[in-house]
N, C-alpha and C positions, 0 to 999 in steps of 0.2 A: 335405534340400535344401542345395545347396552355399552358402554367404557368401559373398556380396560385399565386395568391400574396403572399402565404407564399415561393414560390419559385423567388420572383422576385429579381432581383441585389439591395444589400442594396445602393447600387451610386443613385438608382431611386425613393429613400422613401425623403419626402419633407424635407430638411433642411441638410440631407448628401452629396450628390454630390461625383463628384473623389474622391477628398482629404482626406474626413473625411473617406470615404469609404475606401482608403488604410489602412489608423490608425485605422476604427477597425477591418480591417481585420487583421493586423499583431499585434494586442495589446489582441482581444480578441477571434479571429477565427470566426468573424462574417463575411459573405459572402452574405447571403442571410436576407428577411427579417424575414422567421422561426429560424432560426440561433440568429436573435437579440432577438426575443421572447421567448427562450430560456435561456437568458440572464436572471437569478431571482435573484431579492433585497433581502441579507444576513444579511440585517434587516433592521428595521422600526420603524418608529417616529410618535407620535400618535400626527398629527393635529387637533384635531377636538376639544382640549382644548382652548383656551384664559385664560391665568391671567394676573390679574391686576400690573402694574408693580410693586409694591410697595411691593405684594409679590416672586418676582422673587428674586434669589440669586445667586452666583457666584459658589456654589456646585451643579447647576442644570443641566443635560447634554445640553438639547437643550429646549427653551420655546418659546410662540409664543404670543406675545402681539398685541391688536390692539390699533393706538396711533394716534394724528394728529402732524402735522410737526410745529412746532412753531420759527424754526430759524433754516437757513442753513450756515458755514461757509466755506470756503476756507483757506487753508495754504500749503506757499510755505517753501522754505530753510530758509528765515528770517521772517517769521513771517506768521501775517492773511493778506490775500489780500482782497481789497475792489472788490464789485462786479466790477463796472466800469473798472478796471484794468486785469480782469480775461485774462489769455492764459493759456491753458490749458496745454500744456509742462511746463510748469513750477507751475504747484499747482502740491504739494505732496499726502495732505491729506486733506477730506472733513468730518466735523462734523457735523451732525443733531441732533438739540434738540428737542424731542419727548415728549408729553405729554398723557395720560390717564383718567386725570382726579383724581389718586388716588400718583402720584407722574411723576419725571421726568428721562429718557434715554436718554443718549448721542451715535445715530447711529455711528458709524463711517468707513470709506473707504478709501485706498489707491490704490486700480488699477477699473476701468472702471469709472472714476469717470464725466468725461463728461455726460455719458446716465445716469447714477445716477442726475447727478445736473439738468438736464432736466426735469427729471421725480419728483423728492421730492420738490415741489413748498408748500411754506409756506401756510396754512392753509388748505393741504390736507390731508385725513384720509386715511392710510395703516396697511397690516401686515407686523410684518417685524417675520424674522423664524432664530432664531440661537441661540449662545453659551453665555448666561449673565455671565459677568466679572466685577471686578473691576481695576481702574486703576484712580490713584492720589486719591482714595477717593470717587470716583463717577461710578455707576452704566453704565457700559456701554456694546454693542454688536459691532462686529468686523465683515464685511462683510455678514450680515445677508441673506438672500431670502426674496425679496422687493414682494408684491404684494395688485393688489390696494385694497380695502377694501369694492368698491362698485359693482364688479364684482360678478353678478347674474348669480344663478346657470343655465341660461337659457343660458348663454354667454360662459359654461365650454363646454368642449367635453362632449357626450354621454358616452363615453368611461370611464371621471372618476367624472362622474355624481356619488353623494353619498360616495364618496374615504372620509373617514376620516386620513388616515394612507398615507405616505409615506414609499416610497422604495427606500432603501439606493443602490445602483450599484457599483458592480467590477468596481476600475477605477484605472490608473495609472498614473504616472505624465508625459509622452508622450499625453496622453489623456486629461491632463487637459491643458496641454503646447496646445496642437493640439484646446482647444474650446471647447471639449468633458466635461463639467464640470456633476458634479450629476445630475442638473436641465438641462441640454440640453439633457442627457441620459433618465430624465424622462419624456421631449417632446416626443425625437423620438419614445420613447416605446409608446405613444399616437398615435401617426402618425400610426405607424406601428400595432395597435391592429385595429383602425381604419380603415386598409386598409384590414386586414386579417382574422378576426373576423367574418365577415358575411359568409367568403369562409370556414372557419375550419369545418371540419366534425369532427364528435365522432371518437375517436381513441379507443372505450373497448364499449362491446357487452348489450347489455340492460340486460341482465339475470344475468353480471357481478355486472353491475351497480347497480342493488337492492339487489343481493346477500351482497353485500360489503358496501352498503350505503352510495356509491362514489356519488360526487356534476355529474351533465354533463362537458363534456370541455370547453365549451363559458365561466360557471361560474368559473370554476378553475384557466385558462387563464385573465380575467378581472381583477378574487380579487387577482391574486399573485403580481402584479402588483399596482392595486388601491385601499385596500381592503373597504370593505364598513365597515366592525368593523373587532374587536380582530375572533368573531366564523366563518365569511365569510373567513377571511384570514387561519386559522386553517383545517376546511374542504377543500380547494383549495390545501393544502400542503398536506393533506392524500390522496387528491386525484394522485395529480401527481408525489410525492412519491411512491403512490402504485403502477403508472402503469408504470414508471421506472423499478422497480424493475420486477413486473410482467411477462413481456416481455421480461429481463434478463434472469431469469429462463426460462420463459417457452421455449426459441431458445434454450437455454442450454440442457436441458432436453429433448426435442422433438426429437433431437441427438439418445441423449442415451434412450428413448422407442422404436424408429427406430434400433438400434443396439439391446438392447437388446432380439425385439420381432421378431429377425431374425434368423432362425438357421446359425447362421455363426461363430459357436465360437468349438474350439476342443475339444471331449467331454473325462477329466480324469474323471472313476468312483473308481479306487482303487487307496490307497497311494502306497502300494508295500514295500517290504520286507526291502530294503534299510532305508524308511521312519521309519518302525518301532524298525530297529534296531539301529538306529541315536538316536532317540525318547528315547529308552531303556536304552543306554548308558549314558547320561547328567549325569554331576556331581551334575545337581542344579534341583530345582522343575520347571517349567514354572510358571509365573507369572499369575494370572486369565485373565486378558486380555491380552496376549500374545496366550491365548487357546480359547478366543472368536476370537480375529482376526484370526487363523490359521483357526477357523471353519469356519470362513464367506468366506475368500479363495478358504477353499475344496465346497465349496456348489458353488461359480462362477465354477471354475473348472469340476463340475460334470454336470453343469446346459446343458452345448452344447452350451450356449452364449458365447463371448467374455468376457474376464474379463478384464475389464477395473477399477482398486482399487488404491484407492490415500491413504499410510498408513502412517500416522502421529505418531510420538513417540519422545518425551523428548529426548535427550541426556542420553545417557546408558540404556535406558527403554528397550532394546531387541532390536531391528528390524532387527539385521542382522541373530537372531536364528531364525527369522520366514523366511526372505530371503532364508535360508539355507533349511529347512520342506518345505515349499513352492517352490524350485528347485526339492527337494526329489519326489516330488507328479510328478513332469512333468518326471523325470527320469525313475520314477516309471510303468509310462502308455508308457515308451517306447519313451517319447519324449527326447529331449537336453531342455536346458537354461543356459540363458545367465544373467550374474549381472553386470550391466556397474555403473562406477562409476569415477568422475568428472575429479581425481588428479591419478598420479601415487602412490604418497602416502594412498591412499586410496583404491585404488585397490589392490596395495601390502597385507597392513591392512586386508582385505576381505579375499585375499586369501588365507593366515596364518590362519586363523579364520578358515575359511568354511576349509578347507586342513587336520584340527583338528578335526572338528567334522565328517568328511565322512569316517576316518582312518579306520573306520571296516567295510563299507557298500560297497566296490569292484566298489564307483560310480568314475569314473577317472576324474581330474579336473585341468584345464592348465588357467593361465596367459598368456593372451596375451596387451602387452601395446608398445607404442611408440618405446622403450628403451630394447623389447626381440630382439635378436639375429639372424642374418636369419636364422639360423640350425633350431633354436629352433623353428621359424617360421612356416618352414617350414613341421615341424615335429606335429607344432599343426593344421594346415589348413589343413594336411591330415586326422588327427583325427578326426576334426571339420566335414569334407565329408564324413569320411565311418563310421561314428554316433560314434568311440570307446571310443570319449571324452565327456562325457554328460554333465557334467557342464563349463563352460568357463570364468572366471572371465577378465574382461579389462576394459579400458581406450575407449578412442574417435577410436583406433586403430581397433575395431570390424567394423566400418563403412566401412573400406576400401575392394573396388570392388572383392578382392582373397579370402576373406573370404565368404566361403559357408558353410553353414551349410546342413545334412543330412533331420534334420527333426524339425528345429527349434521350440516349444511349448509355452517358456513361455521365454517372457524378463522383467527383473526386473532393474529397473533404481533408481539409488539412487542419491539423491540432484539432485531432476527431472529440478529445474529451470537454470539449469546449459549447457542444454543440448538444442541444437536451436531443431526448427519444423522438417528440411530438414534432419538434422543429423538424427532423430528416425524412419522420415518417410523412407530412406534408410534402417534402420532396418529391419524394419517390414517386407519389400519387400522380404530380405532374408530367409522368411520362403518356404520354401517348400513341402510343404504340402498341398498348396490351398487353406488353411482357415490361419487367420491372428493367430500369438500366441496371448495366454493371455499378459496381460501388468500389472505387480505391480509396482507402483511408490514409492519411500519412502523418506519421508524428516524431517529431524531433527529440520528442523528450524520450531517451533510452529506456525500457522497460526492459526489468532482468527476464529472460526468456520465460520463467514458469508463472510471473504474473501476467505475462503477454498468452501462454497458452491458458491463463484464466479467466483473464478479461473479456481476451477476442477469441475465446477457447472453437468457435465455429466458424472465424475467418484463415483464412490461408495467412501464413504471415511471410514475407519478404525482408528482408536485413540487408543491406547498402551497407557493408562492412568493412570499407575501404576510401578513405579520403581522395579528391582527385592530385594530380600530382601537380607537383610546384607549391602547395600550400607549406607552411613552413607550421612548425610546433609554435604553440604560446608558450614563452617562460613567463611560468606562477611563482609568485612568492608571498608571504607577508610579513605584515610588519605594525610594529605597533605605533601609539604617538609621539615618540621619542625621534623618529625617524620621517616625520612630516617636513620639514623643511629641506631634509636630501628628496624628498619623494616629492616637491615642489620643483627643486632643482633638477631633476631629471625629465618632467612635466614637460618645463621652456625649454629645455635641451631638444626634447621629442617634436615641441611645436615651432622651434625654429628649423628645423629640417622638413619641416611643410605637413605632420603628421599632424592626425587628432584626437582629442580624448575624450572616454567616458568617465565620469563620475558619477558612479549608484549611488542613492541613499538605500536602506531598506524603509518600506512603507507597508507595516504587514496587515494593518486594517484603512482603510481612508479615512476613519473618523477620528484617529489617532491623534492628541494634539499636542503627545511629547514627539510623535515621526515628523509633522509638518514642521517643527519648531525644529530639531534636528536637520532635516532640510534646508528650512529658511538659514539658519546657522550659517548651514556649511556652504550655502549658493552665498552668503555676502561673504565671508571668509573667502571662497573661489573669487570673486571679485576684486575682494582687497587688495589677495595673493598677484592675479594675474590683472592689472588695471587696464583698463580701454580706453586711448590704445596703448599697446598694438593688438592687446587680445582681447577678442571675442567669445562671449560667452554665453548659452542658451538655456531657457531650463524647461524640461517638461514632467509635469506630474497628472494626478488622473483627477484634481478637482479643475482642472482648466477644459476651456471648449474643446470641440474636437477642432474649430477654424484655428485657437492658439496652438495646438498641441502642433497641427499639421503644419505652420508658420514656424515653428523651431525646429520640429523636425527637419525640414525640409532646407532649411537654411543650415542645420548643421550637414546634411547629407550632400548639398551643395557647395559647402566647403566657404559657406560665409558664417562659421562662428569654427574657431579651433576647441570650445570645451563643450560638451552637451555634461549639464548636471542633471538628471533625472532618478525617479523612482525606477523601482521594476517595471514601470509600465514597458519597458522598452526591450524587457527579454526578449518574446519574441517577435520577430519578421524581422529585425533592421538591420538592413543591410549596407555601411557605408567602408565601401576596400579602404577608404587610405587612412579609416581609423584604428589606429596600432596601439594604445595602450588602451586596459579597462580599470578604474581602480575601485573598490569596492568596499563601500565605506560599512562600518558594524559588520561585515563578512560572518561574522558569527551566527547572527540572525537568521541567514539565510539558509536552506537546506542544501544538499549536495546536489540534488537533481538543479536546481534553480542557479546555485553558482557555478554548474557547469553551461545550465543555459545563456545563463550572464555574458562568461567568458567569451561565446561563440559569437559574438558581437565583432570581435576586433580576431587579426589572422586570415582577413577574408581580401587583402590584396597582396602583393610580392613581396612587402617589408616585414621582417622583423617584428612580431606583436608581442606585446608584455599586460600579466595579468596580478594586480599587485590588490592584496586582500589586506583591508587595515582592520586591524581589531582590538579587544580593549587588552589588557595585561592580566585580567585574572579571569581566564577561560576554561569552561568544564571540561571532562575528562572526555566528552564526548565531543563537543565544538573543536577541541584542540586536535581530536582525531580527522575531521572532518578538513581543517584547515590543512594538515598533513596530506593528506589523503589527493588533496587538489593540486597543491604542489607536485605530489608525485608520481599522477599518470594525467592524461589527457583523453583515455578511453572513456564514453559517455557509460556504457554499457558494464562495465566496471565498475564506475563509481555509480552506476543505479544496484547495482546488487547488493554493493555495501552500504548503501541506503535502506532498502530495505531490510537488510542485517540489524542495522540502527534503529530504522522507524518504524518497519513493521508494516503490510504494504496498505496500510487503510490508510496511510499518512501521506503516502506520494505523490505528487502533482498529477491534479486529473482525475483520481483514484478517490478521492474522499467523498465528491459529491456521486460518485456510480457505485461506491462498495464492492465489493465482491459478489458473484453470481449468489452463492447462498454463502452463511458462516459456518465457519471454519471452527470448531470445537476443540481439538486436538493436533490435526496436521498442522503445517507453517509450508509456508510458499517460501519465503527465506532460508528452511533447512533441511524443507524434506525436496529438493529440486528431483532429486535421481530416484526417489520413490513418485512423484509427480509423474517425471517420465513413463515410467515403469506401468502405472497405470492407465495413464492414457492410452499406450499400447497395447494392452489389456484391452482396454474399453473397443478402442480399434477391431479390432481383431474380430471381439463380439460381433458388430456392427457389421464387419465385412459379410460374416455368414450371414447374421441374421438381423438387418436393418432395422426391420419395426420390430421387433423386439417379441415375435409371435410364436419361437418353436416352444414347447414344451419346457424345455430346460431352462429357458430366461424368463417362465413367466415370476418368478421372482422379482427380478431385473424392471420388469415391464410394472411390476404391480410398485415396485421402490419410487423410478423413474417418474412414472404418474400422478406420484404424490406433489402437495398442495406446494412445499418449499421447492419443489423444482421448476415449478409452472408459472411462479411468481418470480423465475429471475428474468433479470433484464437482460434481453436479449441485444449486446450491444454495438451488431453490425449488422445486421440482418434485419431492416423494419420491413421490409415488400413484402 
């Protein structure tokens, strides 16, 4: 089949060739010439001005004056050279003195200055486009964008026939080292619209197009590029923003009304006896959305789909008592399940927990992780097979080929990003039953809603929105080195009142051997500080065993060491109530998602908790917002949006190693949230009528949808 010119090698678009073609393949992932066209300017410079230079000033970003050349000079290392004597290795700098009529500018050049001095011949009329400065007292521009002043719109491309606006290009200094400069990027985008523009078909259905009162693609393509004003370039941006997104959801989604409109899910209609006497027994009330999410649960459960639920909850908000009712339900109808969870620390944690609350319901419940025993093994892989163990708390250890389960129903995954594709999709395999179990996913770390409709764009999502009551706020503060020995004093204060503390290092690679030394540092300092006895003190980091790690842990969680000094390793799962202070050493280091995870550590029994952030004294503009930022709310969900605001969401915990379903060219998940929405509903809607995508008027849709980038996303809840 012949190529289209958006498929053609960008080596064959006029003015690239090999070389440049290497550089932008490896600088910007441009291969093709749809690839370059894709490429969109991150902003723009409105040419369609002239002033007069006399009101031009040196606060102005970029201006564009038209002027005639009235004197051009040369200068080498000692001085001006006379024309007659010009070589041009040896001129440094070349001046032009420019006129308007309303005052005078001094152009000036130090690299390409040959094709310059060619071209600016005394009493010719030009624009020149750049950054008005001052320097010695005189008005002047520094490497501007030369163009002649007599060039008729007859004589431009079609292509950017009308462009008032420039487009600013992704560019790097490979790129500009390589030739690649802003203005040769805005060539080839010429060249390449040029070549492809006749051949681009509509990519979204005419019914869409008037529904949504999207521009066609020829104009959205043209103006993101060349725009003809401010409203051409605005409608071009809504247009191919929305159909980013659009086609996002809708591959997502199309999934999950394929799954859902299938009977292929195991059907629980009763909680059962167990559930109700778990339920009966609680010391506490359930929180109101703790009792929505449980019901939206039982309703996938009873439906005969697959449940497929991605459940989101703050730090201490519940989610492992609805883990636990949510096992009850599968145990109940007669199935097993399973709770997998990242760390052995965490799984431990779980199974203490849930081991608590089943103690009168007769439901039997085994640990299986790394580090059990073969007896013990042994003893649960039998259970696991003739059904007498219903629930089974572990580690990555459940994946392994001896473990069979009887009648597997439901698996519950906790800190789902933790966990590869291969690793779950083995899971699932282990049901036997013939229908896939249900799947709860649950994760602590807050996801701003439109990365979570991105991520898990085809699981149902749940939000635990509400902390349970009694739990008191953390007061955050920070504070720099000056303030370390009030911040000691406050320490022994905390720990003579029978409280305990964390002390974070950051440890942002393990190989790191200015972070260990940092560490090591600060644990003998800790020591110095607080001497044994009367204080006790622990340290766990990630090059120690998991037998040391668990001997400190567990000794600080049992209340025989008052300090735990450790890495991150200890975000998440640890849970000990009577430790009240967290202090967080280099705070800066750490991102907003991670030191709100941090903080979630301490606040988890009746006392008073404190979250104290030390950091150095000369903090970026962004770090310094971050440490603000934590100080001034406690909302998880909050401070993940304004993470993403910051980092952008390929940066966020959990999120780097899965990427996004496909990329993102133009839209942002951080700022288009309400056009995200907007489409999704959209894509809905479609779906609702017409699921597989068969009437006549979607086959647009179906033919976009089918393509090769939609088929290769990861699909990141749904392996069955």
């Amino acid at each position: 089949m012949e190529k289209n010119a958006l498929e053609t090698d960008i080596q064959f678009l006029p003015g690239v060739g090999p070389k440049r073609a290497l550089l932008l393949r490896k600088e910007l992932n441009v291969g093709t010439v749809g690839d370059l066209i894709k490429i969109y300017p991150f902003r723009y410079i409105d040419k369609s001005r002239i002033i007069p230079i006399n009101a031009a000033t040196p606060d102005m970003a970029y201006v564009q004056i038209r002027a005639k050349v009235e004197e051009v000079s040369l200068f080498g290392a000692k001085g001006s050279i006379a024309a007659e004597d010009v070589r041009f290795n040896t001129v440094k700098r070349m001046s032009v003195k420019v006129t308007d009529g309303t005052g005078y500018m001094e152009i000036v050049f130090f690299k390409g200055i040959k094709w310059m001095y060619s071209k600016l011949k005394a009493g010719g009329e030009f624009i020149f486009f750049g950054k008005p400065s001052i320097f010695n007292g005189r008005l002047n521009m520094v490497h501007p964008e030369v163009d002649s002043a007599g060039a008729s719109e007859k004589e431009k491309d079609p292509v950017m026939q009308n462009a008032t606006m420039s487009g600013v290009y992704p560019g790097t200094e490979k790129l500009r080292n390589g030739g690649i400069t802003g203005k040769t990027m805005a060539r080839l985008m010429e060249s390449a619209l040029k070549m492809a523009l006749p051949e681009m078909k509509e990519t979204l259905p005419q019914h869409l197009l008037v529904e949504k009162g999207l521009v066609p693609i020829h104009f959205a393509v043209r103006n993101i590029h060349f725009p003809r004003d401010i409203t051409a370039l605005e409608k071009s941006k809504y247009r191919l923003k929305f159909e980013e997104l659009f086609y996002l959801q809708l591959s997502l989604l199309k999934q999950k009304y394929v799954r859902c409109r299938g009977e292929n899910g195991i059907r629980m209609p009763k909680v059962g006896d167990a559930f109700n006497i778990c339920y009966g027994s609680l010391p506490f009330d359930l929180t109101g959305a703790q009792k929505r999410v449980i019901t939206e649960i039982r309703d996938d459960m009873k439906s005969g789909h697959q449940m497929n639920r991605l459940l989101q909850g703050d730090v201490g908000s519940g989610k492992t008592m609805v883990a636990v009712l949510t096992a009850l339900i599968a145990t109940g109808n007669g199935y097993q399940a399973c709770i997998m969870a990242p760390t052995e620390v965490l799984a431990q944690q779980h199974f203490k927990n849930i081991s608590r609350y089943l103690k009168n319901t007769g439901v039997k419940t085994a640990l299986l992780t790394g580090s059990s025993r073969t007896a013990e093994r042994r003893e649960i892989h039998a259970g696991l097979e003739d059904g007498s163990i219903g629930i089974i708390v572990g580690t990555h250890a459940l994946f392994e080929d001896n473990v069979v389960f009887k009648n597997l129903g439901l698996a519950i995954i906790d800190e789902q990003h933790r966990f590869g594709v291969e690793q779950r999709a083995k899971l699932w395999r282990k049901s036997s039953c013939g229908l896939a179990p249900h799947v709860l996913v649950m994760t602590a770390t807050p996801i701003p809603r439109t990365l979570a409709m991105t991520l898990y764009g085809d699981l149902d999502v749940s939000v635990i929105d509400e902390l349970p009551p009694g739990r008191k706020p953390i007061q955050t503060m920070s504070a720099t080195e000056s303030r370390r020995p009030a911040l000691f004093k406050f320490l022994k204060d905390q720990i003579a009142l029978g409280r305990q503390v964390f002390i974070v290092y950051p440890l942002i690679f393990e190989s790191e051997k200015m972070d260990y030394k940092n560490l090591e540092t600060g644990y003998e300092q800790i020591v110095k500080a607080f001497p044994f006895p009367p204080y006790r003190t622990a340290i766990v980091h990630g090059k120690q065993s998991n037998e040391e790690k668990k001997f400190n842990m567990d000794a600080f969680a049992a209340g025989r060491a008052d300090i735990l000094v450790a890495t991150s390793v200890i975000e998440v799962g640890v849970d000990v109530p009577n430790a009240s202070v967290m202090v967080i050493e280099s705070a800066e280091r750490f991102g907003l998602s991670q030191l709100h995870q941090l903080r979630g550590r301490v606040g988890r029994g009746s006392e008073k908790s404190y979250c104290i952030l030390m950091t150095g004294h000369r903090l970026s503009k962004e770090s310094r917002h971050r440490i603000e930022l934590m100080c001034a709310t406690e909302n998880g969900f909050e401070l993940a949006e304004e993470d993403m605001k910051m980092r952008g969401p390929g940066d966020l915990e959990g999120t780097q190693q899965s990427g996004l379903p496909i990329e993102l060219n133009i839209a942002s998940l951080a700022k288009d949230g309400l056009l995200l929405n907007d489409a999704r509903q959209c894509a809905e809607r479609v779906l609702e009528e017409d699921p597989k995508l068969v009437l006549g008027k979607n086959r647009i849709l179906a033919e976009e949808v089918g393509k090769e980038k939609y088929n290769n996303t990861c699909n990141y809840s749904k392996i069955s």
